[in-house]
C-alpha positions as a Markdown table, in Angstrom:
| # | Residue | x | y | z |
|---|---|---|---|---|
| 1 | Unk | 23.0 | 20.5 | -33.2 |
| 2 | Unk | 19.5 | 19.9 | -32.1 |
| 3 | Unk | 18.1 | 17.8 | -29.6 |
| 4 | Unk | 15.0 | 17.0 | -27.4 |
| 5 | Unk | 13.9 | 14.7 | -24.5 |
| 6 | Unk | 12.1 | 11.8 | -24.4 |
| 7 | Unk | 10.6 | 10.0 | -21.2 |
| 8 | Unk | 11.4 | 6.4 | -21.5 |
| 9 | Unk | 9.2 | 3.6 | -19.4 |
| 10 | Unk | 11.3 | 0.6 | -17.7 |
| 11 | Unk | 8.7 | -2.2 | -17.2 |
| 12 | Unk | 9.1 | -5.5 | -16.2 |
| 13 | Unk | 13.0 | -5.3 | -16.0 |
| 14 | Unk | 12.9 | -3.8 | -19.5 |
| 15 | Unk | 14.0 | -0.1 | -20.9 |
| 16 | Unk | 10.8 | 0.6 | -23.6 |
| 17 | Unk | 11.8 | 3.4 | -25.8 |
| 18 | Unk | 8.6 | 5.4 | -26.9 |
| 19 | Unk | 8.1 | 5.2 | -30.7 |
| 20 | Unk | 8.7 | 9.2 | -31.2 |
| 21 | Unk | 12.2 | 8.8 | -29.7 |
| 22 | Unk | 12.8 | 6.1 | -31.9 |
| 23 | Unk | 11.7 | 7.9 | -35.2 |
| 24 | Unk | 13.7 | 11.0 | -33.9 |
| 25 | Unk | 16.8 | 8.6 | -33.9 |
| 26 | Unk | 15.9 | 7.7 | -37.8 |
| 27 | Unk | 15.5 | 11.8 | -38.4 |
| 28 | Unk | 18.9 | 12.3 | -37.2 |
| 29 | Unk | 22.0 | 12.5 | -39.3 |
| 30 | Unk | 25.7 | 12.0 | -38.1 |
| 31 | Unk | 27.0 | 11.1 | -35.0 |
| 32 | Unk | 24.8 | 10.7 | -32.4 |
| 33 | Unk | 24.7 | 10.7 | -28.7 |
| 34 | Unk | 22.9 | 9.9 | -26.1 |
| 35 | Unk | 22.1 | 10.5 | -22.1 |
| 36 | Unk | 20.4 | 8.5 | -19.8 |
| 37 | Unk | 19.5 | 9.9 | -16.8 |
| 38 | Unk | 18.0 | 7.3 | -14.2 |
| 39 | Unk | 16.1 | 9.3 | -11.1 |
| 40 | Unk | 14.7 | 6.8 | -8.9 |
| 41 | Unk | 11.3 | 8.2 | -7.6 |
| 42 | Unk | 10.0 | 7.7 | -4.2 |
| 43 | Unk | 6.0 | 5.9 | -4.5 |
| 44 | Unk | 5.2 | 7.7 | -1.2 |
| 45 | Unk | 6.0 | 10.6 | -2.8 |
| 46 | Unk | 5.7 | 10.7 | -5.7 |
| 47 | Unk | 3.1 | 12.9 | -7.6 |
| 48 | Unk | 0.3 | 10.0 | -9.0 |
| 49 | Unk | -0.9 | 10.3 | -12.5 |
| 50 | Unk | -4.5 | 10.0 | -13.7 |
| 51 | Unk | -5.6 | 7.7 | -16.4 |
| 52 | Unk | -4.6 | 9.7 | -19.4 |
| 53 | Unk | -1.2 | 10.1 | -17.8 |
| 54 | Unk | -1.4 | 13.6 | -16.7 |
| 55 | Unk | -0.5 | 14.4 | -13.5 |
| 56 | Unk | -2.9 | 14.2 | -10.5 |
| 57 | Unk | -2.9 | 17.1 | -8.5 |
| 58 | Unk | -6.3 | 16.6 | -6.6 |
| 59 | Unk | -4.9 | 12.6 | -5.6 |
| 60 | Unk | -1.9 | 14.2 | -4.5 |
| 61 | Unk | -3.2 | 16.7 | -2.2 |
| 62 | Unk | -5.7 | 14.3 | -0.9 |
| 63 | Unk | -3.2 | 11.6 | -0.1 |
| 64 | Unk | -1.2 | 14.3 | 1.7 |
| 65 | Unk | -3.9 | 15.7 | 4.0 |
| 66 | Unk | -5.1 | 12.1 | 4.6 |
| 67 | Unk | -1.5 | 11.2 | 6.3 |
| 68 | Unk | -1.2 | 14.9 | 7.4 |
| 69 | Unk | -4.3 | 13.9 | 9.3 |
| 70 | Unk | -2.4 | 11.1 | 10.6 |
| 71 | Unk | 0.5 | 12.6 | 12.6 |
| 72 | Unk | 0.4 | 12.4 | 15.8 |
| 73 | Unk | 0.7 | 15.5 | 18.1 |
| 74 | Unk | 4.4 | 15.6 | 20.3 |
| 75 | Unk | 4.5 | 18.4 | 23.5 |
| 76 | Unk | 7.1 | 21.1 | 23.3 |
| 77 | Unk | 10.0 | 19.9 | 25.2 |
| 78 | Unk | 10.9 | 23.7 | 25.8 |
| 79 | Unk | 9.8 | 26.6 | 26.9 |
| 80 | Unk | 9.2 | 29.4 | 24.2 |
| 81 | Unk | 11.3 | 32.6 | 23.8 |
| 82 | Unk | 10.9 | 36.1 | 24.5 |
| 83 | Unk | 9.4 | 36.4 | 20.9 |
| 84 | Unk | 7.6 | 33.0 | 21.2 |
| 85 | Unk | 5.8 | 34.3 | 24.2 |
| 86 | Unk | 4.9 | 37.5 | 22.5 |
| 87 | Unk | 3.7 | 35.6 | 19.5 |
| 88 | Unk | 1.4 | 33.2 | 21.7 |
| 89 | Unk | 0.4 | 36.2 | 23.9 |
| 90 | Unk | -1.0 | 37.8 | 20.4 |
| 91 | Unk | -3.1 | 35.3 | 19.4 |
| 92 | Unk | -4.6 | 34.2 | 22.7 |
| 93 | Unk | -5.7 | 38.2 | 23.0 |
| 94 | Unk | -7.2 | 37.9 | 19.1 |
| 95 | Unk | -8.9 | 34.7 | 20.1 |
| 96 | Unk | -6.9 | 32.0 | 18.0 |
């Protein structure tokens, strides 16, 4: 038994089959089945693709730093631990 994946597009309310899928389907002899896996994707999150459909690594990082730039700053509502304290002390005496 041999198999392989396809992406399929859904536009405009309608499941497009890419042409390769379709002439693997004629290649194929004998039963034949079929899974359909629907992952909905988040926009926000999602990773963006450039023009030629490869993923967009550089748009993706920038669109992250850009709202990472965004967040707002909220003050500790506690007081830090033993460890915290060491850690902070550290750092002030290197200067960070």
């Amino acid at each position: 038994m041999s198999s392989q994946i396809f992406k399929l597009d859904f536009k405009n309310g309608t499941l497009v089959i890419p042409s390769e899928a379709m002439e693997y389907l004629n290649q194929c002899q004998g039963e034949i089945e079929v899974t359909l896996t629907i992952q909905s994707i988040d926009a926000k999150t999602a990773l963006p693709y450039s023009e030629n459909g490869e993923r967009d690594y550089q748009r993706a990082w920038n669109r992250w730093l850009a709202e990472v730039d965004q967040l707002e700053s909220s003050p500790s509502t506690s007081e830090p631990d033993e460890y915290g304290k060491a850690l902070i002390e550290k750092h002030s005496k290197l200067g960070l």
